[in-house]
C-alpha positions as CSV (number, residue, x, y, z in Angstrom):
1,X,0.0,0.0,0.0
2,X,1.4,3.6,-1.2
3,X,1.8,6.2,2.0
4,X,-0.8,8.9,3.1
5,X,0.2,12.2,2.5
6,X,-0.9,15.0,4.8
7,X,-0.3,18.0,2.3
8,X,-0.9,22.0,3.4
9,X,-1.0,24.7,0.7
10,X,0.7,28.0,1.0
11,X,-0.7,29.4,-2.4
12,X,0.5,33.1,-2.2
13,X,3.8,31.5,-1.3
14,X,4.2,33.4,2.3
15,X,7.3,31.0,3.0
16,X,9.6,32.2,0.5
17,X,8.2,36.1,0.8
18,X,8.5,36.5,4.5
19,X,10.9,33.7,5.4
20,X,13.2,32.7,2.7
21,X,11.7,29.3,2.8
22,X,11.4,27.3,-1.1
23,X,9.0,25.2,-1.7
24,X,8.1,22.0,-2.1
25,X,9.1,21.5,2.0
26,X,9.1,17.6,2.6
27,X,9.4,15.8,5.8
28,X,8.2,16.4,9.3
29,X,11.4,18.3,10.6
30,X,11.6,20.3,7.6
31,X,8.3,21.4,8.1
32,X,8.7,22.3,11.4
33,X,11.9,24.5,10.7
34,X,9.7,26.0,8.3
35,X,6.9,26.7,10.2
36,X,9.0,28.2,13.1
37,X,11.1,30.3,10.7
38,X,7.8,32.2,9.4
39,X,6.4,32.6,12.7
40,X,9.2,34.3,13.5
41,X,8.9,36.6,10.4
42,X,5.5,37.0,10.9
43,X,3.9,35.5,13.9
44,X,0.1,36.9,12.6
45,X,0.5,34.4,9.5
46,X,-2.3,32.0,9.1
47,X,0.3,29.7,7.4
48,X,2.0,28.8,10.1
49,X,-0.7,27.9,11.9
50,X,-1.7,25.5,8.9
51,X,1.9,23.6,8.7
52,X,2.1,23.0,12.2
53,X,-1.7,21.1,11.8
54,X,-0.2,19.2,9.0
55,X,2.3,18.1,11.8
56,X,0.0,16.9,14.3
57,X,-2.0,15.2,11.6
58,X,1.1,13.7,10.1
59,X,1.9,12.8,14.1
60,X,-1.4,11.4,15.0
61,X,-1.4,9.1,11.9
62,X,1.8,7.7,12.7
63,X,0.7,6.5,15.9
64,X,-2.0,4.8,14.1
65,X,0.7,2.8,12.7
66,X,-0.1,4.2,8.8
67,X,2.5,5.1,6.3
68,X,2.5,8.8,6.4
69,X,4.2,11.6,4.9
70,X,3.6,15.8,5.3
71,X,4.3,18.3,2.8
72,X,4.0,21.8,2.0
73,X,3.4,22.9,-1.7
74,X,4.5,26.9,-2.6
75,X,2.8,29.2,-5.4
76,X,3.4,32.4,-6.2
77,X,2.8,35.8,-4.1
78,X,0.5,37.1,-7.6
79,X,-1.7,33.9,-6.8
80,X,-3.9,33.0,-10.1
81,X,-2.5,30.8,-12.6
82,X,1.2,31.6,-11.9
83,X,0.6,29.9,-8.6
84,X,-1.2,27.2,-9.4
85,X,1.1,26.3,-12.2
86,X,4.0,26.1,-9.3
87,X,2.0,24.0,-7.0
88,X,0.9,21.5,-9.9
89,X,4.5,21.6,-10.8
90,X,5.9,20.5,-7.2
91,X,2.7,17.9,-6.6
92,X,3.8,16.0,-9.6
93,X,7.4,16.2,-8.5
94,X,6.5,14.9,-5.3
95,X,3.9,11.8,-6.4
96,X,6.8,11.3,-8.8
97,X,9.2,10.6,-5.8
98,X,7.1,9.4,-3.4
99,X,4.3,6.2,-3.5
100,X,1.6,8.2,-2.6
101,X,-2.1,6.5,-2.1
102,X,-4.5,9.1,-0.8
103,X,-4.3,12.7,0.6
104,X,-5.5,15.1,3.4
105,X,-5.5,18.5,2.1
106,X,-4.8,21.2,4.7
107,X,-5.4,24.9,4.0
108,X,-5.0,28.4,5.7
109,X,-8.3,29.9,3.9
110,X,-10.9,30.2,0.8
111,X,-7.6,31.4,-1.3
112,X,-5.8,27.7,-0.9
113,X,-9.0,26.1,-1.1
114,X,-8.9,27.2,-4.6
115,X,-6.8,24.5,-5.8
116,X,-8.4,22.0,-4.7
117,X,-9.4,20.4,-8.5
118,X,-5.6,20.8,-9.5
119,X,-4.9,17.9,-6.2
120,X,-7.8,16.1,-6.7
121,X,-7.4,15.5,-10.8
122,X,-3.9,13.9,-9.6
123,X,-4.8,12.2,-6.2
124,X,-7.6,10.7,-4.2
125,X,-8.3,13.5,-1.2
126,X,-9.8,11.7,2.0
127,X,-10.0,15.1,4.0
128,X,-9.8,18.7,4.1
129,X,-9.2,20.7,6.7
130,X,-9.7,24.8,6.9
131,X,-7.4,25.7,9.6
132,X,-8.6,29.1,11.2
133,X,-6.7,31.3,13.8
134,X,-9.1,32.7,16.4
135,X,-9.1,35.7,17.8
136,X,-10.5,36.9,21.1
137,X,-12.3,39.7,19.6
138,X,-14.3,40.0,16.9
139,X,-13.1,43.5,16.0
140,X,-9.7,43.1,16.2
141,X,-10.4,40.0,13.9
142,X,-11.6,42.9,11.8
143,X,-9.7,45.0,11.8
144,X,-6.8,42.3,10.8
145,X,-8.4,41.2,8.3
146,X,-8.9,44.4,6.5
147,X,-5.0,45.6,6.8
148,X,-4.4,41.7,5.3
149,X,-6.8,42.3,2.4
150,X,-5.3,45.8,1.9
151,X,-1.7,44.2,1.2
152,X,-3.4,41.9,-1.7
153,X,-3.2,43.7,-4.8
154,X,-6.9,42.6,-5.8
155,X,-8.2,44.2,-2.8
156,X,-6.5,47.2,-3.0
157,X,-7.4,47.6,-6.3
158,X,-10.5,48.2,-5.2
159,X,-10.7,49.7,-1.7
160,X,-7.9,52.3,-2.2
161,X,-8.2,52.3,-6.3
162,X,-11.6,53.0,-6.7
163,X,-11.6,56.3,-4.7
164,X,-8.6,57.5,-6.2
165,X,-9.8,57.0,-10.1
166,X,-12.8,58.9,-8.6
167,X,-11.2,61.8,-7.2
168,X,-9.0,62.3,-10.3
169,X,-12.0,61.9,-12.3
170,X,-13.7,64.7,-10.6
171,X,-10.9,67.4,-10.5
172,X,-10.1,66.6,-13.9
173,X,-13.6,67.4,-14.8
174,X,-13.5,70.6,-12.6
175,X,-10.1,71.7,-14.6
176,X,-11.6,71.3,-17.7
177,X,-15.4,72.2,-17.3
178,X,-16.6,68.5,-18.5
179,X,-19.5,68.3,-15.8
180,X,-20.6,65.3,-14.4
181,X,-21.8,63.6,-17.2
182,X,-18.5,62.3,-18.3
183,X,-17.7,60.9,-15.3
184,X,-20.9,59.6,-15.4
185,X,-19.4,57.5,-18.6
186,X,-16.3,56.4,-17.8
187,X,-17.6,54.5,-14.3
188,X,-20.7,52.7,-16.5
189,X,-17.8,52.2,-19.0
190,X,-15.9,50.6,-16.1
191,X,-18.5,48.7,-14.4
192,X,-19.5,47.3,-17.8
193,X,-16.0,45.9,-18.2
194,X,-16.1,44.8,-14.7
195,X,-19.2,43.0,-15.6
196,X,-18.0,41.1,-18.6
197,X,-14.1,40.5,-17.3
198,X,-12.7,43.0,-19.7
199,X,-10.2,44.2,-17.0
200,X,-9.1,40.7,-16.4
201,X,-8.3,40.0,-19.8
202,X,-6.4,43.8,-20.0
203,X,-4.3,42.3,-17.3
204,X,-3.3,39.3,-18.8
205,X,-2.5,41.9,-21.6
206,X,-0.6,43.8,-19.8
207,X,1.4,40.9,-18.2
208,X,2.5,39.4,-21.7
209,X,4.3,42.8,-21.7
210,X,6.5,42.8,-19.1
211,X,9.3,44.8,-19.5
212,X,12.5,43.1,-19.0
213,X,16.6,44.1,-20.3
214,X,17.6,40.1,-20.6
215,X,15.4,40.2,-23.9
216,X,15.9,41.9,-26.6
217,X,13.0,44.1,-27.2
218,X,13.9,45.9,-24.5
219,X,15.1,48.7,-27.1
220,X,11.6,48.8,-28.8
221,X,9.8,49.4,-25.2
222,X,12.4,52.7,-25.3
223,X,11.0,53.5,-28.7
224,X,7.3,53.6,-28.4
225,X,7.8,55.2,-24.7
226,X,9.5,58.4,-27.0
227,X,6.8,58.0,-29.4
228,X,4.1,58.3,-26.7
229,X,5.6,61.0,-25.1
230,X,5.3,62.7,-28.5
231,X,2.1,61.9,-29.2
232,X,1.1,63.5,-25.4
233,X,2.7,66.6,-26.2
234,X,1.1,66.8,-29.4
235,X,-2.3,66.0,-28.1
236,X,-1.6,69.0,-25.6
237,X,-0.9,71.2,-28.5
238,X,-3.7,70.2,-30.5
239,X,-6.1,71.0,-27.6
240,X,-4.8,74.2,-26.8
241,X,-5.0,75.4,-30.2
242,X,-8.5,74.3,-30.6
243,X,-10.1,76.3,-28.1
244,X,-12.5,78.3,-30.0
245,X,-14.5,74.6,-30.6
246,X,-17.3,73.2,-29.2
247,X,-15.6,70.4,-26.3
248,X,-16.8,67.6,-28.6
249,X,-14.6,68.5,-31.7
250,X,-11.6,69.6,-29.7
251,X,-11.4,66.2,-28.1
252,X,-12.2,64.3,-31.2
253,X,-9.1,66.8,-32.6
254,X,-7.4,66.1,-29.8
255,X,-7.8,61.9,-30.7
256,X,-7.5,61.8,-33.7
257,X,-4.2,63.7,-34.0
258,X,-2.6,61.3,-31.7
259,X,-4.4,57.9,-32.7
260,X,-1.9,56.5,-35.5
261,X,1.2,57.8,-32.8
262,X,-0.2,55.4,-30.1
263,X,-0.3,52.4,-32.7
264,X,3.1,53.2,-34.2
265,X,4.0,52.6,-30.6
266,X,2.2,50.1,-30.0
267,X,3.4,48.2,-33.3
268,X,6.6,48.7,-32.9
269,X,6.2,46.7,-29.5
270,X,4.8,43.8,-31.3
271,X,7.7,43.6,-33.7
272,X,10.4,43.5,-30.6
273,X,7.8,40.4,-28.8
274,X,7.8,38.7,-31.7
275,X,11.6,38.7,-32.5
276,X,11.7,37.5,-28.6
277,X,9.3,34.5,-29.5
278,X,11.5,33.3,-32.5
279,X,14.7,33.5,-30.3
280,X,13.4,31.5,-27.5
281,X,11.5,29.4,-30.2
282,X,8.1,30.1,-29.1
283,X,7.1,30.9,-32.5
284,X,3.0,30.3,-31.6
285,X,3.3,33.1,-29.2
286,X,3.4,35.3,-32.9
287,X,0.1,34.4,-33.8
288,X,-1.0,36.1,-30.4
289,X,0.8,39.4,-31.4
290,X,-0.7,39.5,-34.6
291,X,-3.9,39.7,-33.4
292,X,-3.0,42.7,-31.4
293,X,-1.4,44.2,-33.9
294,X,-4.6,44.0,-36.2
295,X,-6.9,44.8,-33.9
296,X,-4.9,47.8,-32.7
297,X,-4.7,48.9,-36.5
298,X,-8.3,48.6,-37.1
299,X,-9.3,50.4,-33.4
300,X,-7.1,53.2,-34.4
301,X,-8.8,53.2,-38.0
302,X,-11.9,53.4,-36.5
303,X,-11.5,55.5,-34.1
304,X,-9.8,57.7,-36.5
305,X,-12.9,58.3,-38.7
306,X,-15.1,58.5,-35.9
307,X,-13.0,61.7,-35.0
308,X,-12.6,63.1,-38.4
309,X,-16.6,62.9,-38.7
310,X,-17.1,64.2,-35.3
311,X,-14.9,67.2,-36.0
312,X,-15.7,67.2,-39.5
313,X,-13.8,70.7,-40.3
314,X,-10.7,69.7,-42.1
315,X,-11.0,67.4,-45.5
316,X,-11.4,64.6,-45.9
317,X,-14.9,65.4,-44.6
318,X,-16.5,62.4,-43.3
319,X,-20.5,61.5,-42.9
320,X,-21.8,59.3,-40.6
321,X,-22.3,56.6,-43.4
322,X,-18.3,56.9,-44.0
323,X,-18.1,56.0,-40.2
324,X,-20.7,53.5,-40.5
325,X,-19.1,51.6,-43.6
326,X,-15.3,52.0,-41.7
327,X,-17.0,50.0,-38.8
328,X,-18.5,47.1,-41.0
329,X,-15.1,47.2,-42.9
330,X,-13.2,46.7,-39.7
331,X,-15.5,44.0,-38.4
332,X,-14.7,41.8,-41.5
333,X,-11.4,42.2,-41.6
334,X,-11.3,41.3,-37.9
335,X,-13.0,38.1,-38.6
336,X,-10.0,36.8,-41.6
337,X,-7.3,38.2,-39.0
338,X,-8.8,36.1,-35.8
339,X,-8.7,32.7,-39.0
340,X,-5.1,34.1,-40.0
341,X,-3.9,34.0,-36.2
342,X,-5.6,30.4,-35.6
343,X,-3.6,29.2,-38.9
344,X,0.3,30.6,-37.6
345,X,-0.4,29.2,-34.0
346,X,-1.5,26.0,-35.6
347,X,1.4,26.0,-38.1
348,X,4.1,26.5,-35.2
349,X,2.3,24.3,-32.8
350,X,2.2,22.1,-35.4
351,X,6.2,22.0,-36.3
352,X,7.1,21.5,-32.1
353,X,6.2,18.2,-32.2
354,X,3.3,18.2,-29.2
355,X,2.9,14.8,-29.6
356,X,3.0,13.1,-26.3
357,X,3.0,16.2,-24.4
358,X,0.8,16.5,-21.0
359,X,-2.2,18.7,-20.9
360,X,-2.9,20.9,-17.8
361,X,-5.8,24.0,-18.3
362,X,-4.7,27.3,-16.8
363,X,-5.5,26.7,-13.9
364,X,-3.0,23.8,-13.2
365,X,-5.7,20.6,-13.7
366,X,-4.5,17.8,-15.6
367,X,-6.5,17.0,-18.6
368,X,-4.6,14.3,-20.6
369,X,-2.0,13.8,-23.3
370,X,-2.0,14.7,-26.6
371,X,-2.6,11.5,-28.5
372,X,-2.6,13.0,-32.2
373,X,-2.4,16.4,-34.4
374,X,-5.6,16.7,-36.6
375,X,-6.5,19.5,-39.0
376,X,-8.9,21.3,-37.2
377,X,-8.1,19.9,-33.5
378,X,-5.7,18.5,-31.0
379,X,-7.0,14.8,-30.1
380,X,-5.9,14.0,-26.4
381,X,-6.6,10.9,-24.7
382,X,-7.8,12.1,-21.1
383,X,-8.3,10.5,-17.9
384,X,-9.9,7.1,-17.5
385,X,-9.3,7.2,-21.7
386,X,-11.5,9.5,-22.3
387,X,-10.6,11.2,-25.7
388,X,-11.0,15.0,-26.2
389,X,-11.0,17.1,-29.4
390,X,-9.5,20.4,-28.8
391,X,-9.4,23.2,-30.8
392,X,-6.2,24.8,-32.0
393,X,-7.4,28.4,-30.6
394,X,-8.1,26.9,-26.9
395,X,-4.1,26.1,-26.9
396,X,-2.6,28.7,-24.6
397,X,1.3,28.0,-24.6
398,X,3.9,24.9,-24.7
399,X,5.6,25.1,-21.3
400,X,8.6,22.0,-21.3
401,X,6.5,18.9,-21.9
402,X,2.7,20.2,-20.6
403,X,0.5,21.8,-23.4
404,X,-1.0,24.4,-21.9
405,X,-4.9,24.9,-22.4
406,X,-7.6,27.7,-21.8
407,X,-9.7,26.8,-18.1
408,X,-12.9,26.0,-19.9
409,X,-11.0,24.3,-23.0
410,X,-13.7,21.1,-23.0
């Protein structure tokens, strides 16, 4: 019979943040040491408080005579799929090395409790086990709680963010004499993108841009940053010399004299990421910037003829049909971009030889392996032999030997 193993989650990887502490720690002593060296750091941690549980389960098991083993699994401080992708990682490390039969999951909170599928798609789970500190008063429990969530990005985001977008919103509406209304805008705009996950995906966004000097399109980041700064001082220029206009044409003036800046910028970007994907032969990740560069051409092209027929006082004079037509245009050329993009990815997935490779979603859960390459789909053979057809466009990246798949991919 394979060994029980008592395992306890640190998913925002408070061990290595506040303690210096890697992850995966293995081993009763080891997780003691571990324990006691983030209590020290920070005796208000929850974590400890989970490890030192996994302990006295891993203790009280071994004096039923069973085969035990404790471990602590690590993720990442940014939590979401970073960290889960870690803890998968250091799980199939561990069943790897050890004979492992079942599990008794141990957690710290809601936020560990979140990879619970990602253990149980690789192990049997007999128990869990939410391990909470108590506190003597309900206030200062509070009180705690509230300066905790204020440290997590997420929260802040929203308890310090919020306020302060507001603020600025409202004295840059008193500086310029907007009114309410357009304030009124940009938080529906907001809420709206709130409401459909816009934001999240603008992150994710974001995060494929990372600046960083070991790669080499380091230099184009310096580039568009110059052309930006142009395009602001231009804007500044354009509004200041428009001020004899109504407020809707100087900002349409105002946007549509900087519009085909901010793409330059933002194309020139593109080119350094995509130089970056063929070095480190990640020549997929192209089809990705593709679609961003075509869909920033045709926003700016849009948006472009929306201001010239907004303004509508320098040639070419636009009508609203003009706009109208530029929209339809855009739409169908979106369309034969998003097919273009699906054919490169499945053209350079296509040449690395995926054959054989696992597949885990984003969120760290293992799906399968890729059994064959089809025209149109990826056929794995998942668990229990199931077989799954997945499409090219749910293929997220190639990590090592794990194809890496959208969350809802099946």
């Amino acid at each position: 019979m394979g060994k029980i193993l008592v395992l306890c989650i640190d998913r925002d990887n408070d061990l290595y943040e506040k303690a210096k502490v890697r992850g995966p720690v293995i081993g009763r002593e080891q997780n003691i040491k571990a324990a006691l060296a983030l209590s020290l750091a920070d005796p208000e941690d929850a974590d400890a408080n989970a490890i030192y549980y996994a302990v006295k389960m891993h203790d009280k098991l071994k004096k039923e005579g069973k085969e035990v083993v404790v471990a602590t699994l690590t993720g990442d401080k940014r939590l979401g799929y970073k960290a889960d992708r870690i803890i998968s990682e250091q799980l199939d490390a561990l069943l790897n090395s050890e004979e492992i039969e079942s599990c008794i999951l141990v957690t710290d909170g809601v936020a560990d409790e979140e990879v619970y599928p990602i253990i149980k798609s690789r192990i049997k789970i007999d128990s869990t086990k939410v391990v909470i500190v108590k506190q003597a008063k309900e206030l200062e429990k509070t009180y705690f709680v509230l300066l905790e969530k204020l440290k997590d990005p997420y929260f802040a985001r929203i308890l310090i963010g919020v306020p302060a977008i507001l603020i600025l919103l409202l004295s840059l509406a008193s500086y310029f004499g907007l009114g309410l209304e357009i304030i009124g805008i940009i938080i529906g705009l907001y809420l709206l993108m709130r409401l459909f996950a816009v934001d999240e995906r603008i992150e994710e966004i974001i995060e494929e841009f990372r600046f960083s000097f070991a790669k080499s399109s380091w230099i184009t980041y310096v580039g568009a940053t110059a052309i930006i700064a142009l395009g602001v001082l231009i804007a500044f220029q354009t509004y200041e010399q428009s001020a004899l206009l109504d407020i809707e044409k100087k900002i349409a003036l105002t946007i549509g004299s900087v519009i085909w800046l901010l793409f330059t910028a933002v194309f020139i970007i593109l080119i350094g990421k995509s130089i970056d994907a063929i070095k480190e032969r990640k020549k997929y990740k192209i089809s990705k910037y593709f679609l961003y560069g075509s869909a920033a051409f045709l926003t700016a092209a849009v948006v472009w003829t929306g201001s010239q027929w907004v303004a509508n006082i320098y040639e070419p004079y636009i009508d609203f049909g003009m706009f109208l037509l530029s929209l339809l245009i855009a739409s169908a050329a979106g369309y034969f971009s998003h097919s273009a993009a699906q054919w490169i990815k499945k053209k350079a997935l296509s040449e690395m030889g995926i054959e054989g490779k696992e597949v885990i979603n984003e969120e760290g859960e293992y799906i399968g392996k890729v059994e064959s390459i089809e025209e149109d789909f990826v056929k794995i053979k998942g668990k229990f032999g199931k077989r799954i057809k997945l499409e090219w466009e749910k293929v997220e990246q190639v990590e090592g030997e794990k194809l890496i798949v959208e969350a809802k991919a099946y």
